[in-house]
C-alpha positions in Angstrom: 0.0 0.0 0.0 0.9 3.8 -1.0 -1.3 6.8 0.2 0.0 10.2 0.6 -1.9 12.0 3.3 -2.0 15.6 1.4 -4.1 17.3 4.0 -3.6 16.7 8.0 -3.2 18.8 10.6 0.0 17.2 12.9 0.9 20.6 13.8 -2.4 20.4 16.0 -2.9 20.3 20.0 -4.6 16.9 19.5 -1.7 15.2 18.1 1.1 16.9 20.8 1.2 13.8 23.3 1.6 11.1 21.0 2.6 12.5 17.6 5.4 10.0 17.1 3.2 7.4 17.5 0.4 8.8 14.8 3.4 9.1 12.5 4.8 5.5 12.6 1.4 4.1 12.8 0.5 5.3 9.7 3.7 4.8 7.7 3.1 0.9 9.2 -0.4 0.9 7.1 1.0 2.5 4.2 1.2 5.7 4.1 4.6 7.1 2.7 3.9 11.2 2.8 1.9 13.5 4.5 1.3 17.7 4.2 0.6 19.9 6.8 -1.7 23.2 6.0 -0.9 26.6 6.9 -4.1 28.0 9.1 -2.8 30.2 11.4 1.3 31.7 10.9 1.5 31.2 15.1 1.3 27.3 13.9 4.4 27.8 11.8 7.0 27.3 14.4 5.5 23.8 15.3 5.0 22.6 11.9 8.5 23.3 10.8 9.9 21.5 13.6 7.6 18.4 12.9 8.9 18.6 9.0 12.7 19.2 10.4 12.2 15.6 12.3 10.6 13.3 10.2 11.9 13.2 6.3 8.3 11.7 5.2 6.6 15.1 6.2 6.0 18.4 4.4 4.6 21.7 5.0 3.0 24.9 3.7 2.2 28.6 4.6 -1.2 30.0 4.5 -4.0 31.6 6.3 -7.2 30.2 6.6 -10.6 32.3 6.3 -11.0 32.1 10.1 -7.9 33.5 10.5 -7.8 36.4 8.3 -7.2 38.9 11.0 -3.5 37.2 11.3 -2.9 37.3 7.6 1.0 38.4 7.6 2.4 38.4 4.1 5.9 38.4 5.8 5.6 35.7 7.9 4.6 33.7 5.0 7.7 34.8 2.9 9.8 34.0 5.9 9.2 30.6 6.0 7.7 29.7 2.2 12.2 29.4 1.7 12.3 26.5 3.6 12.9 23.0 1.7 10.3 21.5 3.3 7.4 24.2 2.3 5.6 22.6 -0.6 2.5 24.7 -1.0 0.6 28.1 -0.3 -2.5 27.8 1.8 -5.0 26.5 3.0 -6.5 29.7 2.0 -10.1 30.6 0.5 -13.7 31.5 1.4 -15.6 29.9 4.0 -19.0 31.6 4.2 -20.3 29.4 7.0 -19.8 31.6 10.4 -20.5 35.6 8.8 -21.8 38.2 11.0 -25.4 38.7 11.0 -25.0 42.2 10.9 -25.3 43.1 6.7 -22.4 45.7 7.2 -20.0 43.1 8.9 -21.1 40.5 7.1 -20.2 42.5 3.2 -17.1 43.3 5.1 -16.0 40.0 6.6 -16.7 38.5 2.8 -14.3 41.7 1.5 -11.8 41.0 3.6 -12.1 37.2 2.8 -11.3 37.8 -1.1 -8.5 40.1 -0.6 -6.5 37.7 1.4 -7.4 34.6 -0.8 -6.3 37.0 -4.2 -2.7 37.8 -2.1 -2.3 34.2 -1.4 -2.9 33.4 -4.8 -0.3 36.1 -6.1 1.8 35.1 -3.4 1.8 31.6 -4.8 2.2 32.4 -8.4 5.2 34.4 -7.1 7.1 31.5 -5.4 5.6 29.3 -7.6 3.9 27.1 -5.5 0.5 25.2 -5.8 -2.5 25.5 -3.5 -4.5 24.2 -1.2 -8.1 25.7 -1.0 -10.6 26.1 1.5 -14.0 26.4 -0.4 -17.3 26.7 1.8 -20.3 28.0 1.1 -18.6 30.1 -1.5 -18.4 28.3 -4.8 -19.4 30.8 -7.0 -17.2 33.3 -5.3 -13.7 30.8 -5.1 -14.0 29.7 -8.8 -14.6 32.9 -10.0 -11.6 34.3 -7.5 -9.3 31.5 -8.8 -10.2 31.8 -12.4 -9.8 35.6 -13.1 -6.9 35.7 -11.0 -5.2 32.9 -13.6 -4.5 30.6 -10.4 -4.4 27.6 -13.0 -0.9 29.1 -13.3 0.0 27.4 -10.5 -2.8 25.2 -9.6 -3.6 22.9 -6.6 -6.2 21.4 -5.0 -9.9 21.7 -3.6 -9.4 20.6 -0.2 -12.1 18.5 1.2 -14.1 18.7 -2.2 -17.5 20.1 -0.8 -19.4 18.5 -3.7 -20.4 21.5 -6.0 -20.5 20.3 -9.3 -19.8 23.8 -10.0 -16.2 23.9 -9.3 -15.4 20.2 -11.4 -15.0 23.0 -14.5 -11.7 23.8 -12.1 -10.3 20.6 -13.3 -9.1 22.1 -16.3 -7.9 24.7 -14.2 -5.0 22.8 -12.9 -6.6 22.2 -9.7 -7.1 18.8 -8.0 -9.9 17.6 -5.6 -9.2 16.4 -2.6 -11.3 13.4 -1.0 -11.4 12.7 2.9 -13.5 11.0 5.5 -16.6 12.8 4.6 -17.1 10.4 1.6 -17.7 7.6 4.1 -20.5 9.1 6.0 -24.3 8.2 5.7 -25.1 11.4 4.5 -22.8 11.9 2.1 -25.0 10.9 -1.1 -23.8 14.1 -3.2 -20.4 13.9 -2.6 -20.7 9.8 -3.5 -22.9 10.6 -6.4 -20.4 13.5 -7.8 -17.0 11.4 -7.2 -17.1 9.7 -10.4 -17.7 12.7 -12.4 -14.1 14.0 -11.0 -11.5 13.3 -13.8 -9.3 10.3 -12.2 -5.7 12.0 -12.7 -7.4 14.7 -10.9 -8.3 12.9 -7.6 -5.8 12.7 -4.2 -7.0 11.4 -0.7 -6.8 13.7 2.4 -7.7 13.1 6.5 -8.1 16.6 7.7 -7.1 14.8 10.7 -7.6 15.6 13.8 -10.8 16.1 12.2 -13.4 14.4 10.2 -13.0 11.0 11.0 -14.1 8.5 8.6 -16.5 6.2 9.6 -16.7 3.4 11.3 -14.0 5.8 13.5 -16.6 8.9 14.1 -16.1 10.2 17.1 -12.1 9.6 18.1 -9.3 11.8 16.7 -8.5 11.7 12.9 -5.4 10.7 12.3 -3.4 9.7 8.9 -3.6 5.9 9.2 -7.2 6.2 8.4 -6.5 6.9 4.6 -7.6 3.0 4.5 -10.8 3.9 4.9 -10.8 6.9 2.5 -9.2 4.7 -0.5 -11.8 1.2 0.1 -14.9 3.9 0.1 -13.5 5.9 -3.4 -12.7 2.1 -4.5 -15.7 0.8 -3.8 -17.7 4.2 -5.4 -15.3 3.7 -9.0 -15.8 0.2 -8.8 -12.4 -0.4 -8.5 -9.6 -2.5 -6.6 -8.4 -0.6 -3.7 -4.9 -0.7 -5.0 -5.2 0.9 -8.0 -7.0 3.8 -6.0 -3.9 4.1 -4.2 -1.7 3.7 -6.8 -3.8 6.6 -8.9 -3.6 8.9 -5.8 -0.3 8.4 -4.8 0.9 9.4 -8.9 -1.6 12.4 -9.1 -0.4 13.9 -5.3 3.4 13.9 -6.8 2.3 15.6 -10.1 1.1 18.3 -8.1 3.0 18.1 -4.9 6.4 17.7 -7.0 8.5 17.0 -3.9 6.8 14.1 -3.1 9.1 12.8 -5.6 12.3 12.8 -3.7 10.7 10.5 -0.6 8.8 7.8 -2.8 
């Protein structure tokens, strides 16, 4: 077994007790790579010194919606020079928590877009891919990433929230990125929409610590759980498990390049 974990959180609280543990558990069930997001710059620190220890894992720099109001383009460029700093992001629109008030709310969105276009400049500048954060804002992000020529560049839909009206991204140069969420009960539209994603376009993600796959709901996320993630997109593509891995694993080191030098 192969899988690259291209979305997972290790730099997070959850994981500080037992991290080494996490880590060799999953490269024990196959899993050769993983990424770290950028959310918040404060994170940096700890995610460099996780990448710094363990040659299988990566990081990038980013700001997440949430965390707009710590959106520091030279923190970014302070660490984006480091080898082990593969992407920009996870940066985007996330729609899901705006003010009520009408005046906060237009400004919160504003604010939202003018970060997400930086990051994207920022990326095309270092040449770097991305990793999205779409919610509740697909109109928004594709139009965002389109006029702003981010296919220059590309990178992935995290956690692909099912809109069938970003697939038109995959000519974009951008990726989608499949986690735990496909193996819930209620995930009928993200089942149903899977196969319509291009299959050199697909990668598998955790978002560990969050978003457990089921039949794990309710514990911690954590990368070993990719399993699960690959048996659900097998069983949806009516496919053998291996080959999903197999197709995942080559499509995450097209876009993540230096993936390459570990596997």
């Amino acid at each position: 077994m192969t899988i690259i974990d291209t979305h997972c959180h290790l730099d997070n609280i959850q994981y500080q007790d037992d991290l080494d543990e996490v880590i060799q558990e999953a490269l024990r069930s196959g899993v050769k790579a993983f990424l770290i997001p950028g959310a918040d710059p404060k994170d940096l620190p700890r995610a460099v010194s996780i990448c710094e220890k363990y040659p299988e894992v990566f990081f990038a720099v980013g700001v997440h919606p949430y965390d707009c109001d710590n959106f520091d383009i030279e923190i970014l460029k302070k660490y984006v020079e480091h080898p082990k700093c593969i992407a920009v992001g996870e940066c985007g629109l996330d729609y899901f928590r705006l003010p009520e008030n009408e005046e906060e709310k237009k400004q919160n969105i504003q604010l939202q877009k003018d970060i997400f276009i930086a990051q994207i400049n920022f990326a095309k500048e270092v040449k770097k891919p991305l990793i999205v954060h779409i919610r509740e804002a697909s109109n928004d992000s594709k139009i965002i990433l389109i006029d702003n020529n981010a296919k220059e560049v590309g990178g992935v839909l995290h956690c692909f929230n099912a809109s069938e009206h970003l697939l038109e991204l995959s000519e974009h140069n951008f990726y989608f990125g499949i986690g735990g969420v496909v193996t819930f009960k209620n995930a009928k539209k993200l089942i149903d929409i899977v196969p319509k994603i291009p299959l050199e376009k697909l990668i598998i993600e955790t978002d560990g610590p969050y978003l457990t796959p089921h039949p794990y709901r309710g514990s911690r996320n954590e990368p070993k759980y990719t399993n699960e993630i690959a048996q659900k997109i097998s069983e949806i593509l009516s496919k053998d498990k291996i080959e999903v891995e197999e197709l995942t694993t080559k499509n995450a080191k097209k876009l993540f390049k230096e993936f390459n030098t570990i596997i």
